[in-house]
KOLKOL-651153 format. One line per 3 residues: number of its first residue (from 0); their letters; for each residue x, y, z of C-alpha. Coordinates in Angstrom, 1 decimal. Last residue first. Example, Ala and Ser with C-alpha at 12.3 -4.5 7.8 and 13.67 -1.06 7.14 Angstrom:
residues 2
1	sa	13.7/-1.1/7.1; 12.3/-4.5/7.8;
This chain:
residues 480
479	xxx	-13.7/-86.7/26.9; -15.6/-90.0/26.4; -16.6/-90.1/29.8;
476	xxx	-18.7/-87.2/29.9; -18.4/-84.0/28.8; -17.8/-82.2/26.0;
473	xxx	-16.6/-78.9/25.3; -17.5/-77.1/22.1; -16.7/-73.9/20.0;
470	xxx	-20.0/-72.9/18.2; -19.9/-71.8/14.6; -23.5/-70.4/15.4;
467	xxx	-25.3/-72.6/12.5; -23.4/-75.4/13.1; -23.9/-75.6/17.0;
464	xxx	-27.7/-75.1/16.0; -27.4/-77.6/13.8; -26.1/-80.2/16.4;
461	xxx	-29.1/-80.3/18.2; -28.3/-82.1/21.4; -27.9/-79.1/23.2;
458	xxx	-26.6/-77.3/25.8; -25.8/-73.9/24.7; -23.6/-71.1/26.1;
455	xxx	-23.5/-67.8/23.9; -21.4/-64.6/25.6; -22.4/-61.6/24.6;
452	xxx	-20.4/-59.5/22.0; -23.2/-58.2/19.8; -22.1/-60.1/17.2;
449	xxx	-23.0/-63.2/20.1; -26.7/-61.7/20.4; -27.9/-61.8/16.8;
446	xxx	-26.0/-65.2/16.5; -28.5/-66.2/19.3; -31.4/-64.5/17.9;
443	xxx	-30.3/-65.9/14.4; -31.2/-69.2/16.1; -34.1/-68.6/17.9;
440	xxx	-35.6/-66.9/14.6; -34.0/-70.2/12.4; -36.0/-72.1/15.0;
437	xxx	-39.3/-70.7/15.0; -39.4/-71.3/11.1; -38.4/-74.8/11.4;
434	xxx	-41.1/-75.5/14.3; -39.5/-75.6/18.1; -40.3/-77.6/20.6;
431	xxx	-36.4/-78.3/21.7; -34.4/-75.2/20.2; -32.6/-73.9/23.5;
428	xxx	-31.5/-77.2/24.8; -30.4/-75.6/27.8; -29.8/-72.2/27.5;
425	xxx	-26.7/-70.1/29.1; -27.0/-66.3/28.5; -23.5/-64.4/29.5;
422	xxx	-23.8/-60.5/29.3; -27.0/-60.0/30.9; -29.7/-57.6/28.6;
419	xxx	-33.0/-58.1/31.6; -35.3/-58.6/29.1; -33.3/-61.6/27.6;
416	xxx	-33.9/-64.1/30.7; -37.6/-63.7/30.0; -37.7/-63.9/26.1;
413	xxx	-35.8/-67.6/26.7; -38.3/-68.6/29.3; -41.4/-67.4/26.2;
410	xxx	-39.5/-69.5/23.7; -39.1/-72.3/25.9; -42.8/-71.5/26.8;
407	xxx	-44.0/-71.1/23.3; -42.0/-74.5/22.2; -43.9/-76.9/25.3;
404	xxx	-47.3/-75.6/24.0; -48.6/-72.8/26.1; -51.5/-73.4/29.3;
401	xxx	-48.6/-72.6/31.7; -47.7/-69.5/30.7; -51.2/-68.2/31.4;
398	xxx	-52.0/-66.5/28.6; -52.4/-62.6/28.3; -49.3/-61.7/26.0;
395	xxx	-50.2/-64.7/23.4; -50.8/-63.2/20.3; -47.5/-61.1/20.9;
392	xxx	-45.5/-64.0/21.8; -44.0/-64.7/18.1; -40.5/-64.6/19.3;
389	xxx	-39.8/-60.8/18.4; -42.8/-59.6/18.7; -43.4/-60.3/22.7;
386	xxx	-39.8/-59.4/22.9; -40.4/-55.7/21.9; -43.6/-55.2/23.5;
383	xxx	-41.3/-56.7/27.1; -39.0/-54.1/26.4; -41.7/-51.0/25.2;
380	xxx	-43.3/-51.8/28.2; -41.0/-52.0/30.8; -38.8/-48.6/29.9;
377	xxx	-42.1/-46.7/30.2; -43.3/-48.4/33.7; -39.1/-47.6/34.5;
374	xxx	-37.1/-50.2/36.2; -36.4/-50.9/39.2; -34.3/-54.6/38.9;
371	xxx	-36.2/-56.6/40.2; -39.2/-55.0/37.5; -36.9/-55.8/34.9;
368	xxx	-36.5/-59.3/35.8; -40.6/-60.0/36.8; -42.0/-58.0/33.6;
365	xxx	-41.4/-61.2/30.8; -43.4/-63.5/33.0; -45.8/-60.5/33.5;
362	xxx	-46.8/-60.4/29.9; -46.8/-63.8/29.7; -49.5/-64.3/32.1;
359	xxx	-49.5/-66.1/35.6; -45.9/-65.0/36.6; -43.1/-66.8/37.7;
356	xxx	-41.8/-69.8/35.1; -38.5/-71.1/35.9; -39.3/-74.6/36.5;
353	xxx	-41.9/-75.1/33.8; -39.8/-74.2/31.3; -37.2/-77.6/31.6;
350	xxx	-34.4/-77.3/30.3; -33.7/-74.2/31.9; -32.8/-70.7/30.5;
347	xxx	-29.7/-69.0/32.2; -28.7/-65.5/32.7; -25.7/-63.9/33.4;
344	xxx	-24.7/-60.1/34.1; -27.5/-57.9/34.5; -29.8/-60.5/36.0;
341	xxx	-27.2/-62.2/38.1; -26.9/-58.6/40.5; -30.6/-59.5/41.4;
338	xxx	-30.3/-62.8/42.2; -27.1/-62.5/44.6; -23.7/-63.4/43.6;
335	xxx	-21.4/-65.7/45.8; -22.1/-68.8/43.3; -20.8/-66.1/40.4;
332	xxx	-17.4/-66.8/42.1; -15.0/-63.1/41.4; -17.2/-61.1/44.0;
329	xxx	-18.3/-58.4/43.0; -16.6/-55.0/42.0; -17.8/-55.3/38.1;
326	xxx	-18.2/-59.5/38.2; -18.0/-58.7/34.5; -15.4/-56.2/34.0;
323	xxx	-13.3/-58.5/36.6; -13.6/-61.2/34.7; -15.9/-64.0/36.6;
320	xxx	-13.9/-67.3/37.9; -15.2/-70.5/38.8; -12.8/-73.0/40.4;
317	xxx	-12.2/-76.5/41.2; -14.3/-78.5/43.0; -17.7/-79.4/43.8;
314	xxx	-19.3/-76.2/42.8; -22.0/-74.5/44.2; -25.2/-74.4/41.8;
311	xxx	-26.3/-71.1/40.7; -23.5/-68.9/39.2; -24.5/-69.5/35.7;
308	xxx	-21.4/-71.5/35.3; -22.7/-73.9/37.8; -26.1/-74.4/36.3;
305	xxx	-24.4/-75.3/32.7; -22.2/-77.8/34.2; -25.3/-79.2/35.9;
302	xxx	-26.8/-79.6/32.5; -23.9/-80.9/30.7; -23.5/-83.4/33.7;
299	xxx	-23.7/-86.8/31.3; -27.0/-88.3/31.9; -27.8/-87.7/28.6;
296	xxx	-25.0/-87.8/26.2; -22.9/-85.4/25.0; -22.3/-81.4/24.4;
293	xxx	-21.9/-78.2/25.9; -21.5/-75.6/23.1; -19.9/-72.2/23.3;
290	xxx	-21.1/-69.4/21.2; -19.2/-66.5/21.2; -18.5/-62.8/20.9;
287	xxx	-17.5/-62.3/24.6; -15.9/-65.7/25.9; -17.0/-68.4/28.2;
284	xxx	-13.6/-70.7/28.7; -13.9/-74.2/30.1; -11.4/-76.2/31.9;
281	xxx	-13.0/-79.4/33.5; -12.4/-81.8/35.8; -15.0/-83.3/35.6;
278	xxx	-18.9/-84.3/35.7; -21.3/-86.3/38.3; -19.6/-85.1/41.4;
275	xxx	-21.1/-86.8/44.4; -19.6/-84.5/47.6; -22.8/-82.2/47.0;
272	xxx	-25.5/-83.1/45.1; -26.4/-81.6/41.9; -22.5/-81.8/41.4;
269	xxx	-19.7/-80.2/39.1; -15.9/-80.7/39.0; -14.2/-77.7/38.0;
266	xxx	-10.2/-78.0/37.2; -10.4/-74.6/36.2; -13.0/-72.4/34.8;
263	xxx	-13.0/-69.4/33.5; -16.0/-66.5/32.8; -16.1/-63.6/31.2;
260	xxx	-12.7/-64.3/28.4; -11.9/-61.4/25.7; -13.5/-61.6/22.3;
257	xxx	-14.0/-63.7/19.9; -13.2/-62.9/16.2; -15.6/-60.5/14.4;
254	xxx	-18.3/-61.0/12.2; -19.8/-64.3/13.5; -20.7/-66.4/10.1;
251	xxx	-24.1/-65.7/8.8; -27.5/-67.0/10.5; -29.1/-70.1/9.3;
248	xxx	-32.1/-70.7/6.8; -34.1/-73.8/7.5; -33.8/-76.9/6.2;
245	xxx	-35.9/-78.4/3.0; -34.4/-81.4/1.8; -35.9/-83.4/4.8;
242	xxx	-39.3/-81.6/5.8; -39.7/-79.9/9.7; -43.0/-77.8/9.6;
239	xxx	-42.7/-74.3/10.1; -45.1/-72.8/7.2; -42.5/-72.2/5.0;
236	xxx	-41.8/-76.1/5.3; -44.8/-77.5/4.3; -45.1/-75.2/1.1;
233	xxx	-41.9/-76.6/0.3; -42.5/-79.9/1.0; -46.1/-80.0/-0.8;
230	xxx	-45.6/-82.9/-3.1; -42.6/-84.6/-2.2; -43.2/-85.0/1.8;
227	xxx	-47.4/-85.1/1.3; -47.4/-87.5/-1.2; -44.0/-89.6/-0.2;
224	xxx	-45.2/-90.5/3.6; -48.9/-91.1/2.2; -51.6/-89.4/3.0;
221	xxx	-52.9/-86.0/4.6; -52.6/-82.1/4.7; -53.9/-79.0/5.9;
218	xxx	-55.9/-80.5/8.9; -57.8/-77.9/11.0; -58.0/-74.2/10.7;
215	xxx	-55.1/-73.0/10.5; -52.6/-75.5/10.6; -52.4/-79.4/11.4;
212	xxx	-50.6/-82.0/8.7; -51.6/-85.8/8.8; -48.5/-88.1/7.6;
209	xxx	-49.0/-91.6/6.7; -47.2/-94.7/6.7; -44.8/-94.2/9.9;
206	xxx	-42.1/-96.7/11.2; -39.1/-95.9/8.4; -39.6/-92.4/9.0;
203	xxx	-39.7/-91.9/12.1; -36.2/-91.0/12.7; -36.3/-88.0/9.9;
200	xxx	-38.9/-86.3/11.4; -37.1/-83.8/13.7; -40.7/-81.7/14.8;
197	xxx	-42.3/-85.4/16.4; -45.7/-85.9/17.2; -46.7/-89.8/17.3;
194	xxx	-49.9/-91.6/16.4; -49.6/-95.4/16.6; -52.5/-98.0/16.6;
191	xxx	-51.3/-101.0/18.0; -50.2/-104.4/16.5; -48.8/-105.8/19.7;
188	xxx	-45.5/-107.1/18.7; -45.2/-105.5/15.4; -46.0/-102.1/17.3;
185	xxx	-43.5/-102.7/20.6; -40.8/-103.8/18.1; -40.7/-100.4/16.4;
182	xxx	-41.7/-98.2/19.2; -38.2/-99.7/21.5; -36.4/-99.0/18.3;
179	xxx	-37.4/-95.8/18.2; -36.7/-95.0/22.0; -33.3/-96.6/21.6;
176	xxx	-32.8/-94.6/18.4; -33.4/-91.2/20.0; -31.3/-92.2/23.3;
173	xxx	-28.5/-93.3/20.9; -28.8/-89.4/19.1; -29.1/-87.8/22.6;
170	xxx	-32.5/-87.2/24.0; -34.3/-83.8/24.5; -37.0/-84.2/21.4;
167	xxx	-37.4/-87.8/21.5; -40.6/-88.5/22.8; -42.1/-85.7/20.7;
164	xxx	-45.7/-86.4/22.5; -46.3/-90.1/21.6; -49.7/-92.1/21.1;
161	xxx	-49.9/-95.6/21.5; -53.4/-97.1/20.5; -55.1/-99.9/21.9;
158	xxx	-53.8/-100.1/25.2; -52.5/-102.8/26.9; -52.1/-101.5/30.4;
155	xxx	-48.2/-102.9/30.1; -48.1/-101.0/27.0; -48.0/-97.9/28.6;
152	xxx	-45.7/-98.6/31.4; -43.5/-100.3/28.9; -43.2/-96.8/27.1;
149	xxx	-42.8/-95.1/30.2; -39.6/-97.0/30.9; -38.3/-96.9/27.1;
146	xxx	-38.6/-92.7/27.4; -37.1/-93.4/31.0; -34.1/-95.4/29.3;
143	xxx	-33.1/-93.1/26.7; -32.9/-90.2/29.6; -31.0/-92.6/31.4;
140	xxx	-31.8/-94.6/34.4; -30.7/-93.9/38.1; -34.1/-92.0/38.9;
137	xxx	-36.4/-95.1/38.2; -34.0/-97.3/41.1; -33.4/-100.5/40.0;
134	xxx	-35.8/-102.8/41.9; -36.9/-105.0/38.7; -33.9/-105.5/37.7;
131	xxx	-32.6/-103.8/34.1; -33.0/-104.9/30.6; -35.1/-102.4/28.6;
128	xxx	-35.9/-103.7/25.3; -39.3/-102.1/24.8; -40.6/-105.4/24.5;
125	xxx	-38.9/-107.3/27.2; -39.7/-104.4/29.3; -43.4/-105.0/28.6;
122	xxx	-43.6/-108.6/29.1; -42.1/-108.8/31.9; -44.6/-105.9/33.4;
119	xxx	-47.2/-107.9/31.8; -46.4/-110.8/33.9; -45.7/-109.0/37.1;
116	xxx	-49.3/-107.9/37.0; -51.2/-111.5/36.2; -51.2/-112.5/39.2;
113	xxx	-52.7/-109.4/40.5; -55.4/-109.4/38.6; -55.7/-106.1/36.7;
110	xxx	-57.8/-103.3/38.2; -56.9/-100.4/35.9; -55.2/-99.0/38.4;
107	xxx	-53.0/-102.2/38.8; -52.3/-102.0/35.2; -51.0/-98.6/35.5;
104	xxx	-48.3/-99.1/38.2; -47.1/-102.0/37.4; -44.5/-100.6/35.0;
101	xxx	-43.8/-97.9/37.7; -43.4/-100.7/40.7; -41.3/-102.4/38.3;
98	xxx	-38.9/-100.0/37.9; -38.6/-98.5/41.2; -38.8/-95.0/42.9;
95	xxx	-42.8/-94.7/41.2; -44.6/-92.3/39.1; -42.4/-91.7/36.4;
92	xxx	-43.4/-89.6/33.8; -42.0/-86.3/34.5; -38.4/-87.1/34.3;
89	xxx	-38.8/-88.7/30.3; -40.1/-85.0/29.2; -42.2/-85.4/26.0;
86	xxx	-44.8/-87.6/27.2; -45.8/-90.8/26.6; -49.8/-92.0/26.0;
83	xxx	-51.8/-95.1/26.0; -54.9/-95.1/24.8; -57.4/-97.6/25.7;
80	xxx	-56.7/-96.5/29.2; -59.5/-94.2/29.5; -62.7/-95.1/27.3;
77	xxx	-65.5/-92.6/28.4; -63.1/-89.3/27.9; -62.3/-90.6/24.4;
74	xxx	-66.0/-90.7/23.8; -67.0/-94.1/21.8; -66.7/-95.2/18.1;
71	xxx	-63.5/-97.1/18.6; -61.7/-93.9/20.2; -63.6/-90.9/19.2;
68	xxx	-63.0/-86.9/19.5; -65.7/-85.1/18.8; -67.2/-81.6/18.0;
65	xxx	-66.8/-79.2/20.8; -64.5/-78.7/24.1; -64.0/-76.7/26.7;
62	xxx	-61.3/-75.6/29.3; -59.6/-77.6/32.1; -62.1/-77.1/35.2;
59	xxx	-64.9/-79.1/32.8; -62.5/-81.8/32.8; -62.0/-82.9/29.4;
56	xxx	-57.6/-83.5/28.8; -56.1/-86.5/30.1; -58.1/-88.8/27.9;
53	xxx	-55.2/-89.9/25.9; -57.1/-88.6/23.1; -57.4/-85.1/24.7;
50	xxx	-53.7/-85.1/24.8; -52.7/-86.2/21.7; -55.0/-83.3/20.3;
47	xxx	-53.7/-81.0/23.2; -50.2/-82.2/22.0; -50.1/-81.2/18.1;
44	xxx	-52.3/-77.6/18.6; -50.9/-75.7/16.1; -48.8/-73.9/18.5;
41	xxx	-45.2/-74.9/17.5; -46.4/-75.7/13.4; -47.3/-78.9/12.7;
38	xxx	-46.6/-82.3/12.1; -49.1/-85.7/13.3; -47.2/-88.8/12.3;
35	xxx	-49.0/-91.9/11.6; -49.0/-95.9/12.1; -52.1/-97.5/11.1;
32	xxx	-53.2/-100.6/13.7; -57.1/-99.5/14.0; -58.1/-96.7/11.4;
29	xxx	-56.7/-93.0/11.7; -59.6/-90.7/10.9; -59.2/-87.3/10.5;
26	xxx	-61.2/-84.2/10.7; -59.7/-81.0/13.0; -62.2/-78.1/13.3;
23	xxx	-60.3/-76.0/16.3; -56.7/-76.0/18.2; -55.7/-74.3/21.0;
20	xxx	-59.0/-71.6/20.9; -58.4/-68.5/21.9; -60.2/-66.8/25.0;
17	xxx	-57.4/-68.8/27.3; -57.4/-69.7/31.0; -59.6/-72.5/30.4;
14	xxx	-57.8/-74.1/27.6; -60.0/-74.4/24.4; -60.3/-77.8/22.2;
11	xxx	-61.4/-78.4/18.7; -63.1/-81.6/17.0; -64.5/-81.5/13.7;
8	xxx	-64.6/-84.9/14.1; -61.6/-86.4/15.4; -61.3/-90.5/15.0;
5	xxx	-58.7/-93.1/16.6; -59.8/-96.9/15.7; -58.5/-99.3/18.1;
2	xxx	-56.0/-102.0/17.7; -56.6/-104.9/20.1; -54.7/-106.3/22.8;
C-alpha cells in the first residue's frame, strides 16, 4: 500500500437537481501520508468533496463538475479504489449479512486473488481492532463496531488514502473512541493519506496535523492544527465551525416549572420485533414544559423507546398512556392513533432523514403535514415561509431533499414535524450534522418550544444539548 497524493484544483461540484452549486473553486493539496481535517459550515460542501474523491460522485446523471479533482496526478473518477471512503451512518455501509463476507467484499471486486482475500480480511480486522468470527452476523454489531467494520472493508482494498464522512457523529462516547482508535493504528500501520470531516473536533485532534477550512468560495483557511485553531478561532467559529474554547451560545434556563404529565409509561418494555424486547421495564414521564433526554449507548433501545412513545411501534409490554387533554376523546394508547390525528398531537423526527422524507422539494416536504390535515393555501404558505427562515431552508426551498447535506435534511425533517404544531416532538439525535451556529438555532428552537409548554423528548448522545435544555433524563440499557 502506498500513500497517494489527494489534489483539488479549483474544483467545484453541482447536483443535478440543483441550479446552485454544492461547493465551487476549492484549491488544496494534501501530499501522500498527511493526516488532515476538512471543517466547515453544514452546507459548505465537506461530503460532496469527500465524495467526489472517493469516486462515488461523476456520473453525468449525478450533476456536473469543473476544474479538477486529482488522486496521484490522475482523475479521481479514473482511479477508483485508491480511495477508500466511510460514511457517516454505520447501517448503511454494510453490504453483506456476515462479517467477513463484507470485509471481502471489496477486494474481491477489485479482482484480488482469491487466496489472498481471507488474508487481507485478517489483516484488516486485526487492524481496526475488531475481534469477532468471521460469520457473526453484520446486523448484531454495534454502532462502534460497524464504523470499525467498514473501516476494515476499506483498508482491506488497500487504498491509498482514507477519507471519513463524520464517522463519529451518531456514536456513543466509547463508540467515538473505538472508531478513533481503530483510524489511529490503521494509519501507522499502513501509512495512508487521511482526510476526515468531523463538526465535534476535539477527538481528532491528537491524529490530524493540519486543518483545511471550506466557506464561500473555496478554502478560507489552512495549516497547522495550532495556526488556524489559535489564530482565527473566533472568526472560525462565528462562521459555524466547531473550535475548542469557543462554544456556542445556549438558550436561558426554562421559565416556568414543568407542567402536567402527556404521556406515561409503566413497566414498558420496547421491541423492533415483536416478542424480542431489546429495552425495559421502564417508567417514563413526558411532561408539558420539558425536555426529557433518552440517553446511553448504541444498541441500547433509546431509539425504539423513542418510536413507541411516539405512538408508532406496538409495545412489547407494559403500558403507554396519553392524558386525556392530549389523546382529546381518543384513544388513551398513541399505538391506536391514526396518522393524521398524530400530527396535531406528537411528532417524531428520525435518526435517520432519509426515512421520513416525502416530497421531491423542500417546499413540499414541509406542505405534506399541513396539507393532511386541510389546511388553508394561505395558512400553508406563510407556515412553511416561516420555517424555511427559521432553519436556514430558505435558499434551499426548491431542492430535492435528497440532494442536501446530512445537517439540512435533519434540519429540514425537524422543520417538517414542526409545521403541523403537535404537542409532544420526539427527535433523535436532533443536532447530528450540525455547524455551531446551526446548532445553538436548533437548540434555542427546542427551548423555544418547551416555554411554550410542549413536550421536548431527545435522543442524543450530545450531552450539551441536554445541558443547554436542563433536560431530565432516563437511561436505558443495562447500566440502568
Amino acid at each position: 500500500m502506498t500513500a497517494v497524493a489527494l489534489e483539488a484544483r479549483d474544483w467545484g461540484g453541482r447536483y443535478a437537481t440543483r441550479k446552485a452549486w454544492a461547493v465551487t473553486d476549492v484549491t488544496f493539496r494534501v501530499e501522500p501520508g498527511e493526516r488532515v481535517l476538512l471543517l466547515g459550515a453544514s452546507g459548505s460542501g465537506k461530503s460532496t468533496v469527500l465524495h467526489a474523491f472517493g469516486g462515488v460522485l461523476g456520473g453525468d446523471d449525478e450533476g456536473e463538475a469543473r476544474g479538477e479533482l486529482l488522486v496521484d496526478g490522475s482523475p479521481a473518477t479514473a482511479v477508483r479504489g485508491r480511495v477508500g471512503l466511510v460514511l457517516q451512518d454505520p447501517d448503511t455501509q454494510a453490504v453483506l449479512s456476515r462479517v467477513g463476507d463484507d470485509v471481502a467484499f471489496g477486494p474481491e471486486n477489485l479482482g484480488v486473488a482469491a487466496d489472498e482475500v481471507p488474508m487481507r480480511v485478517r489483516r484488516a480486522l486485526d487492524e481496526v481492532g475488531l475481534d469477532v468470527a468471521l460469520d457473526r452476523s453484520t446486523s448484531a454489531l454495534s454502532g462502534g463496531q460497524k464504523q470499525r467494520l467498514a473501516l476494515a472493508g476499506v483498508l482491506a482494498m488497500q487504498p491509498g488514502a482514507i477519507v471519513l464522512d463524520e464517522p463519529t457523529a451518531n456514536l456513543d462516547p466509547e463508540g467515538v473512541a473505538e472508531v478513533q482508535g481503530a483510524v489511529r493504528r490503521a494509519l501507522e500501520s499502513t501509512g495512508a493519506t487521511l482526510l476526515v470531516v468531523e463538526h465535534r473536533i476535539e477527538a481528532w485532534l491528537p491524529v490530524i496535523d493540519r486543518i483545511i477550512v471550506l466557506g464561500e468560495g473555496g478554502v478560507i483557511a489552512d495549516g497547522p492544527v495550532d495556526r488556524v485553531l489559535g489564530d482565527r478561532g473566533a472568526e472560525l467559529a462565528a462562521a459555524g465551525v466547531w473550535v475548542p474554547d469557543h462554544p456556542p451560545r445556549r438558550p436561558a434556563a426554562p421559565v416556568s416549572a414543568p407542567g402536567a404529565t402527556l404521556l406515561r409509561a409503566t413497566a414498558l418494555a420496547v421491541a423492533r420485533v415483536p416478542g424480542h424486547p431489546v429495552a425495559g421495564p421502564l417508567d417514563v414521564e413526558v411532561r408539558a414544559g420539558e425536555a426529557l433526554g433518552i440517553v446511553g449507548r448504541n444498541g441500547a433501545g433509546k431509539s425504539t423507546l423513542a418510536l413507541t412513545l411516539a405512538g408508532l411501534i406496538r409495545r412489547s409490554a407494559g403500558t403507554v398512556t396519553a392524558a386525556a387533554d392530549l389523546s382529546d376523546g381518543l384513544r388513551s394508547d398513541p399505538y391506536r392513533w391514526r396518522s393524521r390525528e398524530l400530527l396535531t398531537r406528537i411528532g417524531m423526527v428520525f435518526q435517520e432523514p432519509e426515512h421520513q422524507l416525502l416530497a421531491t422539494t423542500v417546499r413540499g416536504e414541509l406542505e405534506v403535514g399541513l396539507r393532511a390535515l386541510k389546511r388553508s393555501e394561505a395558512e400553508i404558505r406563510i407556515r412553511v415561509d416561516e420555517l424555511l427562515a427559521r432553519l436556514r431552508l430558505d435558499r434551499l426551498a426548491d431542492a430535492n431533499p435528497y440532494t442536501l447535506s446530512g445537517g439540512e435534511q435533519r434540519r429540514l425533517t425537524v422543520a417538517a414535524v414542526l409545521a403541523t404544531g403537535p404537542r409532544v416532538i420526539a427527535l433523535d439525535e436532533p443536532t447530528f450534522g450540525q455547524d455551531a451556529v446551526t446548532w445553538a438555532e436548533l437548540v434555542a428552537l427546542m427551548a423555544e418550544l418547551r416555554d411554550e409548554g410542549r413536550a421536548i423528548v431527545a435522543v442524543t448522545h450530545d450531552a450539551d444539548v441536554l445541558t443547554a435544555l436542563h433536560a431530565r433524563t432516563v437511561r436505558v440499557g443495562a447500566d440502568t
